[in-house]
C-alpha positions as CSV (number, residue, x, y, z in Angstrom):
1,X,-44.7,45.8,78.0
2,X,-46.8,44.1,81.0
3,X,-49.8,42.3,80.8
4,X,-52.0,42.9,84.2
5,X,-54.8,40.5,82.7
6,X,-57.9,40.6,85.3
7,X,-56.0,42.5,88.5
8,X,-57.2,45.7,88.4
9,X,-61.2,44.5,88.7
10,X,-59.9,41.5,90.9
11,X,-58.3,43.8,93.1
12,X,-61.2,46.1,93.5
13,X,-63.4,43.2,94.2
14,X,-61.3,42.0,97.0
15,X,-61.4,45.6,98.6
16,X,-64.8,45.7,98.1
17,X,-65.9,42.1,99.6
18,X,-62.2,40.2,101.1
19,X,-64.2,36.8,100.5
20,X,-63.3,37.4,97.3
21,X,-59.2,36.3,98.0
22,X,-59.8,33.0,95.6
23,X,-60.4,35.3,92.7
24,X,-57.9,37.7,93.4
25,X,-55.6,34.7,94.2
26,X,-56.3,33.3,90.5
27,X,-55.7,36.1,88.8
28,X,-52.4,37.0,90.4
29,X,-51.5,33.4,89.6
30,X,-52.8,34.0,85.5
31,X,-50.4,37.0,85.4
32,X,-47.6,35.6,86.6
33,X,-48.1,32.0,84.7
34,X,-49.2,33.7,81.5
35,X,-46.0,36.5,81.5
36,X,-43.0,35.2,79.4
37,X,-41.5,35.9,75.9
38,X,-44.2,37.8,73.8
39,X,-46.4,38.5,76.0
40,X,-44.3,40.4,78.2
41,X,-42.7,40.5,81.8
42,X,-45.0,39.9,85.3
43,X,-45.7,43.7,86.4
44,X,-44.5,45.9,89.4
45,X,-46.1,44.2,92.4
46,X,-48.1,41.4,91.2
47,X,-45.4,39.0,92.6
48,X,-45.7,41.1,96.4
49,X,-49.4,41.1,96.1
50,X,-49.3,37.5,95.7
51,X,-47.0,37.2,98.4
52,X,-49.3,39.2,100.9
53,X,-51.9,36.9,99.8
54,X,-50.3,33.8,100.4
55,X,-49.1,35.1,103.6
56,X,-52.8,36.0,104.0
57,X,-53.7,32.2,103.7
58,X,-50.9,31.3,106.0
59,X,-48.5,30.1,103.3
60,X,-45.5,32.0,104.6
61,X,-43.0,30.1,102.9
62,X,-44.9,30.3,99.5
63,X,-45.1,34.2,100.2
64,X,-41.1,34.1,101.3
65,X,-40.6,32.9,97.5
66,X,-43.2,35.7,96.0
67,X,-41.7,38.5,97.8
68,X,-37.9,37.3,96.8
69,X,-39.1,37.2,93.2
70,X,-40.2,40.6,93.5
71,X,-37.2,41.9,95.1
72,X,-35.2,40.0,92.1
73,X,-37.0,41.4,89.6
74,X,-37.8,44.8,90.8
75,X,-34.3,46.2,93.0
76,X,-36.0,49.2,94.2
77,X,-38.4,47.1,96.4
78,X,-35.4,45.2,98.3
79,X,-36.6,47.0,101.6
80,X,-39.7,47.0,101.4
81,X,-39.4,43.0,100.6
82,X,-36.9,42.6,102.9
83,X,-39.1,43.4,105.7
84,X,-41.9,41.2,104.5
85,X,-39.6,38.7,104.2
86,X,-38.8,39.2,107.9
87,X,-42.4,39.2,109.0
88,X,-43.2,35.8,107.0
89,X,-40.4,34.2,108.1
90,X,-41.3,35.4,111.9
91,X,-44.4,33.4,111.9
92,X,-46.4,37.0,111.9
93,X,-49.5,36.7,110.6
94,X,-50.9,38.9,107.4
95,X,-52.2,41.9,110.5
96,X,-48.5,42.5,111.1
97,X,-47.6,42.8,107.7
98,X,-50.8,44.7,106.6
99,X,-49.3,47.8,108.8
100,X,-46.1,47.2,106.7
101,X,-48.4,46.9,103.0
């Protein structure tokens, strides 16, 4: 049904050492490019990680798109999205959303 490709060791890897954003970056990027018809649909959160990344980076308006995508495709996380929406678009930095994350 979903393919998470590389994100569960990329993940852990970025916990463990935060240089490590390029690699989680590319393969949150893998997911979502490689997701479409047969090899099934981006998974729960990979589009809000991505967001927090890229709002990480200081690409709010790249993260704005992530976290509406996630919202679109998963309804249940219109709140929470909502209110990162409301942080990137504030100019906050990725501290104010991490107490929201």
């Amino acid at each position: 049904m979903y393919d998470w490709g590389n994100y569960t060791p990329s993940l852990y890897g970025y916990y463990k050492d935060p240089a490590k954003i390029v690699e989680l970056m590319a393969s949150l990027e893998a997911i979502i490019k490689e997701a479409g018809p047969g090899k099934g649909a981006v998974p729960p959160g990979v589009y809000a990680e991505y967001g927090y990344v890229q709002l990480q980076q200081g690409k709010a308006t790249d993260a704005v798109g992530s976290f509406q995508q996630e919202m679109q495709r998963w309804p249940e996380s219109k709140v929470f999205m909502q209110r990162m929406i409301q942080i990137a678009s504030s100019g906050q930095k990725a501290d104010a959303a991490k107490e929201s994350h």
